[in-house]
DOKOL-754950 format. One record per residue (C-alpha): residue number from 0; x, y, z; residue in three letters. Coordinates in nm, 3 decimals. Example, Ala and Ser with C-alpha at 12.3 -4.5 7.8 and 13.67 -1.06 7.14 Angstrom:
2
<0 <1.230 -0.450 0.780> ALA>
<1 <1.367 -0.106 0.714> SER>
END
This chain:
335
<0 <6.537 16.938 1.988> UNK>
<1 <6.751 16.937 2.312> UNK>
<2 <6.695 16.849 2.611> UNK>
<3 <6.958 16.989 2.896> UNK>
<4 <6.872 16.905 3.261> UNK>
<5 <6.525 16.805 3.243> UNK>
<6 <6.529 16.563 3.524> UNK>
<7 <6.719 16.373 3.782> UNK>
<8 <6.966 16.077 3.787> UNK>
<9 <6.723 15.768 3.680> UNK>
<10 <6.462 15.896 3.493> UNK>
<11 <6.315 15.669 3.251> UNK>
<12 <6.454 15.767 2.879> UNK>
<13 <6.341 15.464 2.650> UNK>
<14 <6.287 15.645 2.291> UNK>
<15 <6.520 15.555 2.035> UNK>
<16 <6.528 15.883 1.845> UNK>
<17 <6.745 15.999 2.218> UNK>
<18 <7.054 15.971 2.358> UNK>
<19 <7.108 15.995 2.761> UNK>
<20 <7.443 16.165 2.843> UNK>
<21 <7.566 16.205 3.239> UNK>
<22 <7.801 16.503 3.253> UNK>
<23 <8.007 16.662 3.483> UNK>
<24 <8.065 16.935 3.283> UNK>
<25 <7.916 17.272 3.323> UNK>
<26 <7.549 17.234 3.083> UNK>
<27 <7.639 17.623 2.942> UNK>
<28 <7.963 17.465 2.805> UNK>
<29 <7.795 17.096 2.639> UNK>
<30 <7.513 17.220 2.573> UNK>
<31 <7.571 17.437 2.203> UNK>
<32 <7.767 17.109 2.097> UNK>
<33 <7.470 16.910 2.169> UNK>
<34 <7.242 17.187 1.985> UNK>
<35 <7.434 17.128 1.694> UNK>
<36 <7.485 16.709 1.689> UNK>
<37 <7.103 16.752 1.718> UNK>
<38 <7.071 16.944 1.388> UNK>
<39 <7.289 16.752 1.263> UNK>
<40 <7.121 16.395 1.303> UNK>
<41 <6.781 16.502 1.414> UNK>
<42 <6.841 16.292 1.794> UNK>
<43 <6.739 16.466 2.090> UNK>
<44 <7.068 16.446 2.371> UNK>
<45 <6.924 16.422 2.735> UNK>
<46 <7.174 16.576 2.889> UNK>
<47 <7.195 16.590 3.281> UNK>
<48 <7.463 16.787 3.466> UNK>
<49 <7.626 16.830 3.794> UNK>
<50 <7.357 17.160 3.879> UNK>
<51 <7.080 16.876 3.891> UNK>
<52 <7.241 16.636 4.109> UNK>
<53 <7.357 16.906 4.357> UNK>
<54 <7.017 17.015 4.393> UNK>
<55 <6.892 16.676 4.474> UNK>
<56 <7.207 16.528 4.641> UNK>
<57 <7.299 16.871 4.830> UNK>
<58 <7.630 17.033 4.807> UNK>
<59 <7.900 16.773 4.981> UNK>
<60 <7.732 16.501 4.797> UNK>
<61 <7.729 16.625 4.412> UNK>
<62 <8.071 16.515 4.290> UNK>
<63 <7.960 16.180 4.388> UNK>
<64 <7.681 16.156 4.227> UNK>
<65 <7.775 16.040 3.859> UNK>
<66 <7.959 15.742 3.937> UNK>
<67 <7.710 15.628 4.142> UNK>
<68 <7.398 15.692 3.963> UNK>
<69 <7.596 15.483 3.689> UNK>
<70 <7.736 15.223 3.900> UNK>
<71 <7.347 15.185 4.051> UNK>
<72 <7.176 15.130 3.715> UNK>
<73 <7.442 14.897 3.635> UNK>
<74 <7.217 14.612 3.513> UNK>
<75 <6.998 14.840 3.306> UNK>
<76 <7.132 15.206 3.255> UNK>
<77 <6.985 15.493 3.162> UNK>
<78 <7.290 15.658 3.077> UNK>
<79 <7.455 15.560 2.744> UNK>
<80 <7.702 15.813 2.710> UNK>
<81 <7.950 15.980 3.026> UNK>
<82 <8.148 16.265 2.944> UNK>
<83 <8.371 16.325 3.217> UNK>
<84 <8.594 16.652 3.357> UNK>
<85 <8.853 16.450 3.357> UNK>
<86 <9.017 16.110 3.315> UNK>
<87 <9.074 15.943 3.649> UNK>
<88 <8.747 15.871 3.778> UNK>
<89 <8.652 15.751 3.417> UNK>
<90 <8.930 15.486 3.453> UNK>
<91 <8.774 15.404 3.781> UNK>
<92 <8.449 15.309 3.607> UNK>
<93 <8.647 15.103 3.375> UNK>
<94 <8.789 14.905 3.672> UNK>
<95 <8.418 14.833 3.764> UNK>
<96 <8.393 14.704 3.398> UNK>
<97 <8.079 14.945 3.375> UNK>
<98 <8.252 15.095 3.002> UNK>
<99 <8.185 14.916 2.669> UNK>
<100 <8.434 14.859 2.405> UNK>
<101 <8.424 15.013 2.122> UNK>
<102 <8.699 15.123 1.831> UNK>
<103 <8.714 15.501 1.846> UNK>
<104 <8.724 15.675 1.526> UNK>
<105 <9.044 15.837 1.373> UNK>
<106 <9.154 15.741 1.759> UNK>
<107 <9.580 15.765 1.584> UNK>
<108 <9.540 16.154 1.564> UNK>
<109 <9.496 16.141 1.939> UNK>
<110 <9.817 16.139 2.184> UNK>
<111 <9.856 15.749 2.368> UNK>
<112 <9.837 15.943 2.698> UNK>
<113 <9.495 16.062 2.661> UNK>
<114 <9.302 15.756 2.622> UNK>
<115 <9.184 15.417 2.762> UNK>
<116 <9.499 15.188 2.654> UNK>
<117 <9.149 14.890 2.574> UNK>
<118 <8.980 15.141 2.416> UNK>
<119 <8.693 15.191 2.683> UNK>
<120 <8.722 15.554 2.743> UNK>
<121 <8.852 15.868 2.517> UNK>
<122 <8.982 16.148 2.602> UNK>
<123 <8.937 16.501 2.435> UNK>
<124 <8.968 16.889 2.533> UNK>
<125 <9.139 16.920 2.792> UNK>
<126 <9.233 17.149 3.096> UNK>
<127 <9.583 17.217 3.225> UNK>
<128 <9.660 17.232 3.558> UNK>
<129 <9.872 17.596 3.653> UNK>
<130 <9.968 17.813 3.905> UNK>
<131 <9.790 18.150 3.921> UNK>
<132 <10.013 18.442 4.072> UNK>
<133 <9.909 18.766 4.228> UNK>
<134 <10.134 18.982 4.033> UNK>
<135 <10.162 19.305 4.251> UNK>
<136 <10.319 19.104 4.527> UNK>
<137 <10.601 18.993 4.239> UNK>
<138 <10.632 19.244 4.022> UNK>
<139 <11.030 19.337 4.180> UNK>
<140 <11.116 18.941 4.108> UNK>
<141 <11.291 18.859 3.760> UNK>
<142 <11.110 18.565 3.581> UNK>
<143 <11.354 18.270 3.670> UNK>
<144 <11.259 18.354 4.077> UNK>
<145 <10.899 18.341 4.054> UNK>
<146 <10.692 18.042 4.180> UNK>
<147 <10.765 17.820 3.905> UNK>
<148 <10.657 17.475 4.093> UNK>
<149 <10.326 17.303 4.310> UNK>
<150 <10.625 17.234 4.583> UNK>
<151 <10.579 17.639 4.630> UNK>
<152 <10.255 17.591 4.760> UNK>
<153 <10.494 17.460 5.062> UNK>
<154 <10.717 17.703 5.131> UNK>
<155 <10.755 17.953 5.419> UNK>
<156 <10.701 18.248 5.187> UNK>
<157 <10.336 18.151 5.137> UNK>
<158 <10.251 18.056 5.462> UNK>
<159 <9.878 18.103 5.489> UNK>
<160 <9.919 18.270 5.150> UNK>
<161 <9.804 17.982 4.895> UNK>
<162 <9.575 17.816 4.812> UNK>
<163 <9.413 17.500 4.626> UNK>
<164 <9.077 17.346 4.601> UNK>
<165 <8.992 17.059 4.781> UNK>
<166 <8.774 16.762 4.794> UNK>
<167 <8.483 16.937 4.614> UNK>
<168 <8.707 16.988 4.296> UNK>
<169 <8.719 16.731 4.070> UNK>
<170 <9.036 16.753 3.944> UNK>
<171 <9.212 16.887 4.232> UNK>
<172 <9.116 16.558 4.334> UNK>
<173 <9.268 16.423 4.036> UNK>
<174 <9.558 16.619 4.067> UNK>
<175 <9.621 16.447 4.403> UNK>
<176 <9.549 16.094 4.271> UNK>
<177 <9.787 16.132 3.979> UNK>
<178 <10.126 16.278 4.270> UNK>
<179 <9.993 15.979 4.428> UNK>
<180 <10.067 15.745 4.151> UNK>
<181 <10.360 15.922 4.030> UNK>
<182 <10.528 15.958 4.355> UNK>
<183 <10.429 15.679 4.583> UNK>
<184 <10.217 15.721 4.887> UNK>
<185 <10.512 15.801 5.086> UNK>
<186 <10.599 16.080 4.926> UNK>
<187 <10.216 16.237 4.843> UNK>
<188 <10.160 16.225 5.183> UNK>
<189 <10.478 16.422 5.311> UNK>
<190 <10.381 16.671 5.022> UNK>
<191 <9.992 16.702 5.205> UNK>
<192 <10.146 16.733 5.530> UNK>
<193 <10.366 17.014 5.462> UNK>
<194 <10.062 17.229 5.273> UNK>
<195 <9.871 17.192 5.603> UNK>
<196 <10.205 17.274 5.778> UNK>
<197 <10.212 17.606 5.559> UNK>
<198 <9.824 17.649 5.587> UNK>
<199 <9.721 17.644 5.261> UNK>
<200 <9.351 17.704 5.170> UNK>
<201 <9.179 17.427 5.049> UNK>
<202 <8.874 17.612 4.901> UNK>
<203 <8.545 17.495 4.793> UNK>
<204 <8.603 17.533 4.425> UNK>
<205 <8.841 17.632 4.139> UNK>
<206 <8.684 17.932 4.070> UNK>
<207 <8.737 18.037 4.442> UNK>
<208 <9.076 17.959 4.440> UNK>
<209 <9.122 18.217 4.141> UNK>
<210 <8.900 18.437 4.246> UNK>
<211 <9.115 18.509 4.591> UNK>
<212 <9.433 18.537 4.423> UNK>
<213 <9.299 18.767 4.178> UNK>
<214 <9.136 19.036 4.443> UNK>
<215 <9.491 18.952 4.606> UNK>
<216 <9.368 18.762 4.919> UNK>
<217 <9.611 18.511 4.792> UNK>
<218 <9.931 18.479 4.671> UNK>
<219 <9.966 18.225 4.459> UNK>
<220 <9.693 17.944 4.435> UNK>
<221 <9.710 17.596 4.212> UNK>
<222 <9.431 17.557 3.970> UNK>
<223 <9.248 17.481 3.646> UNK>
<224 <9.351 17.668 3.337> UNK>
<225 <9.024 17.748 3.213> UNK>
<226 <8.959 17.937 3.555> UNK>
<227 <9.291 18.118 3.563> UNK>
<228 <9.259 18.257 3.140> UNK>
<229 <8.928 18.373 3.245> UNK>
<230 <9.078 18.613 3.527> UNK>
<231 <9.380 18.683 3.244> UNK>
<232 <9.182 18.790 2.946> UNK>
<233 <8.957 19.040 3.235> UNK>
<234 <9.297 19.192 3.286> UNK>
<235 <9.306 19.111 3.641> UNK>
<236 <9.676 19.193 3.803> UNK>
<237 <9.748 18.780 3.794> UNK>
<238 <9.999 18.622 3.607> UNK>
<239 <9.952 18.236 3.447> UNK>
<240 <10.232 17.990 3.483> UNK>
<241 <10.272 17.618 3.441> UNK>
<242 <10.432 17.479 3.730> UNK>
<243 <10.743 17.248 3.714> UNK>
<244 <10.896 17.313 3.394> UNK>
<245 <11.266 17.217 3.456> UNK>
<246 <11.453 16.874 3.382> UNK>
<247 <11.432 16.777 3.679> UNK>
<248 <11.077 16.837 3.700> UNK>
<249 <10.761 16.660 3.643> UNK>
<250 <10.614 16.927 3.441> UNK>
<251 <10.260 17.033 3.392> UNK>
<252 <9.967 16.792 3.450> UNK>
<253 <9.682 16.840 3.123> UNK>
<254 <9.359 16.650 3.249> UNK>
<255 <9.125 16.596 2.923> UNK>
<256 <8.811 16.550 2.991> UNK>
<257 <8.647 16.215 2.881> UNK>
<258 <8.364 16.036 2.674> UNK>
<259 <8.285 15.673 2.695> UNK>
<260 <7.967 15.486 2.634> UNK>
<261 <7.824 15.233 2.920> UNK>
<262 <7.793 14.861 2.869> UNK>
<263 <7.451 14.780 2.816> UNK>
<264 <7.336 15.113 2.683> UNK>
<265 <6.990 15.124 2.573> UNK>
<266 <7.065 15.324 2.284> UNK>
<267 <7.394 15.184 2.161> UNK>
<268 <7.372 15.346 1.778> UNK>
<269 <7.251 15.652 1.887> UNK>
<270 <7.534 15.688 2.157> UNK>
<271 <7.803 15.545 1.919> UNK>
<272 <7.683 15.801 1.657> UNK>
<273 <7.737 16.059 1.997> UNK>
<274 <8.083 15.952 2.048> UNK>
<275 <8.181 15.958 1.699> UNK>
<276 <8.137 16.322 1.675> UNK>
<277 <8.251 16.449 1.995> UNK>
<278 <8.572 16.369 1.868> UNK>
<279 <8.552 16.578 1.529> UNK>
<280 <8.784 16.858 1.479> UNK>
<281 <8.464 17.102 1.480> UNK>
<282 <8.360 16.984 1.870> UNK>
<283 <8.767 17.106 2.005> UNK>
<284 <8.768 17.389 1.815> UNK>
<285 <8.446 17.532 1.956> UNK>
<286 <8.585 17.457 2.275> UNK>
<287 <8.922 17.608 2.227> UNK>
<288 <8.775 17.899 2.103> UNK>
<289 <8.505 17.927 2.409> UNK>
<290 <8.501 18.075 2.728> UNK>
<291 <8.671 17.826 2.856> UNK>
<292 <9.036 17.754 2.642> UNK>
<293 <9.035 17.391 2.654> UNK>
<294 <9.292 17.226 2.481> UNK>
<295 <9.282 17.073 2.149> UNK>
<296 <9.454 16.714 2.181> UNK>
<297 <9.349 16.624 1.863> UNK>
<298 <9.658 16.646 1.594> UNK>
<299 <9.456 16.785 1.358> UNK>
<300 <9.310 17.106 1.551> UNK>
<301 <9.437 17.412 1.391> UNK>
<302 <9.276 17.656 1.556> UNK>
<303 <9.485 17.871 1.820> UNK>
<304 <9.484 17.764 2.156> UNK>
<305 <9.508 18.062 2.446> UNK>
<306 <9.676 17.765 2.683> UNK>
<307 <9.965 17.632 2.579> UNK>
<308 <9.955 17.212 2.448> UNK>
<309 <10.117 16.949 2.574> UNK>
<310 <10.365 16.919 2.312> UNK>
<311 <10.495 17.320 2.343> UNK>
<312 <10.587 17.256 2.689> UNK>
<313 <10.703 16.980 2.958> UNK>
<314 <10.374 16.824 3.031> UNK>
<315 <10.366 16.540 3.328> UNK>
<316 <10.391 16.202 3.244> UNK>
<317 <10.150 15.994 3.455> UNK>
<318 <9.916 15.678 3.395> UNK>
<319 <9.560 15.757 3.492> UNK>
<320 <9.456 15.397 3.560> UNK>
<321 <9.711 15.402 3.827> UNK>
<322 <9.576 15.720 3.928> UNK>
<323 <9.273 15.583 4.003> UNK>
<324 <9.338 15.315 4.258> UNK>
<325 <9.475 15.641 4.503> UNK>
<326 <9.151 15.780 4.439> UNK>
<327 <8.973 15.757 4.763> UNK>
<328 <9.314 15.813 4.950> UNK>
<329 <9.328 16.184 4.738> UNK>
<330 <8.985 16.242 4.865> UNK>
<331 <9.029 16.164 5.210> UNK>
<332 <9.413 16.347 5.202> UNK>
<333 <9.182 16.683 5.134> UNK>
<334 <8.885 16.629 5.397> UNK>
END
């Protein structure tokens, strides 16, 4: 049996026949991969999302609300397993030494880049992040002049014409955190000042940010892959392009989302067992082939992946642990 949502941050789970996962994730996405670990091994997953703690928490204070609710049940958790929407604020918990170690299955068919360098945290699936185009308002241009980089979000062209999510977003938050780590401060906030300069949109969520350039109320608008495929395969007039693609470039940032199991887990086998098959070939393919397009990072994925991998194109080079020491400056660079 599985149990999705069925109560709040801190409910008592004590049976050893379960498994308590936080998510961030969307529930409609985990959810028919914990359906079928469940046949699989006969353990219920408890399985609260981000809709729960938004109810409770209310709207500003959701994305907040996993860390915390792990960082406040640090000397007896609930949680044993985290699967986060992306990497940084996983390293952050790692910093707080709130991760245990543990030696990651058939971990060498995984890219360096996309996990804990100690092991504590694995990354898997992932989401690239792209520019999403209005294509009526370029359809005169010749490939090499449109939009090609996130520095277009500054320029005069745009002005009041692009957009981004903000603070809300997860990993437009991590976005931000990772230009802070790979270009200094300095530099990440000249880049901030200039989109406010050129009024750029910082929307509420991803899904916004499509949405408007879709129905054309944008331009040109930086976002998650899995929300710009969705508006390509409904054959909305947008076109898809990762940003920052020439040599002197950083090229496209993939964020994978990200498993790890807390230190003093009360079901340790159980979430072990968890981990273990997260990272089988069947869990990416089911999400490459779902609504969303996630990436496959594992080496031995086959199956055909609507967004293009990091190795088919110039992907961005950045450490995530660094990342997340400019955490709280990315959030407070979007308030």
């Amino acid at each position: 049996m599985l149990a999705v949502g069925l109560g709040l941050w801190g409910c008592q789970w004590r049976e050893s026949d379960r498994v308590v996962v936080y998510t961030t994730l969307d529930t409609a996405l985990v959810e028919p991969i914990f359906r079928r670990f469940t046949e699989k091994t006969g353990m219920e997953v408890v399985c609260l999302g981000p809709e729960e703690a938004k109810e409770e928490a209310g709207r500003q204070e959701g994305r907040k609300e996993l860390r915390q609710a792990v960082v406040d049940e640090r000397g007896r958790p609930i949680c044993d397993l985290v699967w986060h929407a992306e990497p940084v604020q996983m390293a952050r918990l790692r910093q707080e030494n709130l991760l245990a170690a543990y030696h990651w299955p058939d971990t060498l068919l995984f890219n360096p880049w996309a996990k804990s360098p100690d092991g504590r945290w694995h990354g898997l699936a992932a989401r690239a992040r792209v520019l999403l185009l209005y294509s009526p308002a370029f359809q005169d241009q010749p490939p090499d002049r449109l939009p090609g980089s996130i520095l277009d979000l500054t320029s005069a062209k745009y002005r009041g014409k692009a957009a981004m999510a903000g603070r809300q977003s997860d990993t437009a938050v991590a976005h931000l955190a990772c230009l802070f780590a790979l270009w200094g401060p300095q530099r990440c906030q000249e880049y901030l000042r200039q989109l406010r300069e050129n009024e750029v949109r910082f929307l509420e969520t991803e899904a916004e940010v499509a949405r408007q350039v879709a129905e054309g109320r944008c331009l040109l608008g930086l976002t998650d892959s899995d929300q710009a495929i969705r508006h390509v395969e409904q054959g909305s007039p947008v076109l898809l392009v990762y940003p920052d693609q020439r040599e002197d470039q950083p090229g496209c940032l993939f964020l994978p989302t990200t498993i790890a199991i807390l230190r003093r887990a009360q079901h340790p086998t159980a979430a072990r067992q968890l981990a273990k098959y997260l990272l089988d070939p069947e869990v990416e393919t089911r999400l490459t082939h779902g609504p969303h397009a996630l990436v496959p990072l594992n080496h031995e994925v086959t199956a055909f992946s609507r967004i293009r991998r990091p190795g088919d194109i110039k992907a961005m080079k950045v450490d995530f642990v660094s990342a997340a020491g400019y955490w709280e400056a990315a959030v407070v660079a979007v308030q």
